[in-house]
C-alpha positions as CSV (number, residue, x, y, z in Angstrom):
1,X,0.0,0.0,0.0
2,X,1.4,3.4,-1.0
3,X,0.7,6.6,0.5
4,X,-0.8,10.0,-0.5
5,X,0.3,12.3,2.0
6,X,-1.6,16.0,1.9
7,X,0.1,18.9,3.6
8,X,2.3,16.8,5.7
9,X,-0.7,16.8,8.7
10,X,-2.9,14.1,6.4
11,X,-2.3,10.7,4.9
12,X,-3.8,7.9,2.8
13,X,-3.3,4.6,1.9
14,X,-3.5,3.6,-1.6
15,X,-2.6,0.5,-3.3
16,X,0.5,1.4,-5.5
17,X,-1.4,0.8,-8.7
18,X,-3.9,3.2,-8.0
19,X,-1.6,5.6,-6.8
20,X,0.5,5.7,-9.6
21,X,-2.5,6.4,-11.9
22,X,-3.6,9.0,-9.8
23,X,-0.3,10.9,-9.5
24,X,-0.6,10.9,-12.9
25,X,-3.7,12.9,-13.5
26,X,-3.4,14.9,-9.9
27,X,0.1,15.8,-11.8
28,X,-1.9,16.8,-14.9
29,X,-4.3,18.9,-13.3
30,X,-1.6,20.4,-11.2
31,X,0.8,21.3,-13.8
32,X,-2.1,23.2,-15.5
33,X,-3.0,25.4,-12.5
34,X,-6.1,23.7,-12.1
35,X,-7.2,23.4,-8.4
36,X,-9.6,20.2,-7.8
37,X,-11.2,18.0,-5.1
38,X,-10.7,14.5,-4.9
39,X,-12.7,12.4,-3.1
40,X,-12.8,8.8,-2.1
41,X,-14.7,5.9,-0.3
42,X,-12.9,5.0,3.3
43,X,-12.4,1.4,4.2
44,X,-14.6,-0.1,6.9
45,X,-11.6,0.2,9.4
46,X,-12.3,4.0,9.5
47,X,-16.0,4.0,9.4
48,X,-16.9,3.5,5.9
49,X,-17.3,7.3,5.4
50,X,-15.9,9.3,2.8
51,X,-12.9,11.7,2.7
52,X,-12.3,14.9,0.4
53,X,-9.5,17.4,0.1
54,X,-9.1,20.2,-1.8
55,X,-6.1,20.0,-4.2
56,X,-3.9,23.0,-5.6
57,X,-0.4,23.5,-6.3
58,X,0.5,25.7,-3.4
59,X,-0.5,22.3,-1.1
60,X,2.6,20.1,-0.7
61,X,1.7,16.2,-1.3
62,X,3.7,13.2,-1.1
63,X,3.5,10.3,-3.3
64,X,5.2,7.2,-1.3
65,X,5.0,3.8,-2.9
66,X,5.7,0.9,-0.8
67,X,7.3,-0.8,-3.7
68,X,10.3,0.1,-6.0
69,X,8.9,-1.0,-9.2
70,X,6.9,1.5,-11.2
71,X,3.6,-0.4,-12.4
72,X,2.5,-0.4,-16.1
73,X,0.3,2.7,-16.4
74,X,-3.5,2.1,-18.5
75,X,-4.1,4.8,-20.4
76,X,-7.8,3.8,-20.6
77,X,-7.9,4.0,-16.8
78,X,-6.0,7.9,-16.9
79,X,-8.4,9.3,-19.2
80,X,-11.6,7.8,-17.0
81,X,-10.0,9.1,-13.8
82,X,-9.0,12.4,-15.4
83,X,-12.6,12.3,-16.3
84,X,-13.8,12.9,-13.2
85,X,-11.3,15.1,-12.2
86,X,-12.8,17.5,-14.6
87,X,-16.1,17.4,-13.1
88,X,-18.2,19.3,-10.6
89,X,-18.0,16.9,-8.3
90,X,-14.4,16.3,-9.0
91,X,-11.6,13.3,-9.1
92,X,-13.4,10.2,-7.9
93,X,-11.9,6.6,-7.7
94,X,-12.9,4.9,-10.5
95,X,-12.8,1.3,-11.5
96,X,-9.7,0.0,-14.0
97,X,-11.2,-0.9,-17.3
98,X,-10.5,-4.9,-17.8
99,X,-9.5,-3.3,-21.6
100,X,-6.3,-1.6,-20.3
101,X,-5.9,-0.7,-24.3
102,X,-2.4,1.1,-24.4
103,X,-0.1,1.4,-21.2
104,X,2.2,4.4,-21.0
């Protein structure tokens, strides 16, 4: 499990997959000047609730993987997150599509 941490006060646990594919479009967004939030589903050890944070560039965030290989990246799964991200309602957790198409 890697790690999102958010402001150095606030951290979450990610399986490195998923991580990687969201640093990629939370990099996107970022790089564009684009402030976001991203919200997820908690697992039932914290309640079951839901967290959100506010993303924008002036908020230092951590990406910490718990393993050294960098996982083959579905560009199918990029676009659907980045998807959301564009929304109202913002980046949301999405399933990976079973037709990874091209990796990047």
């Amino acid at each position: 499990m890697g790690k999102l941490v958010y402001d150095s006060t606030f951290t979450a646990e990610f399986d490195d997959r998923l991580l990687t594919h969201l640093q990629i479009v939370i990099g996107m967004k970022l790089r564009r000047g684009e402030s976001f939030m991203f919200s997820w589903k908690d697992d039932v050890e914290l309640g079951d609730g839901r967290t959100a944070i506010w993303l924008d560039r002036s908020m230092p965030l951590v990406f910490r993987y718990s393993g050294s290989r960098i996982p083959a990246v579905n560009r199918a799964w990029v676009e659907a997150l980045g998807l959301t991200a564009g929304s109202s309602a913002g980046l949301r957790i999405v399933p990976e599509p079973t037709d990874s198409g091209d990796t990047l």
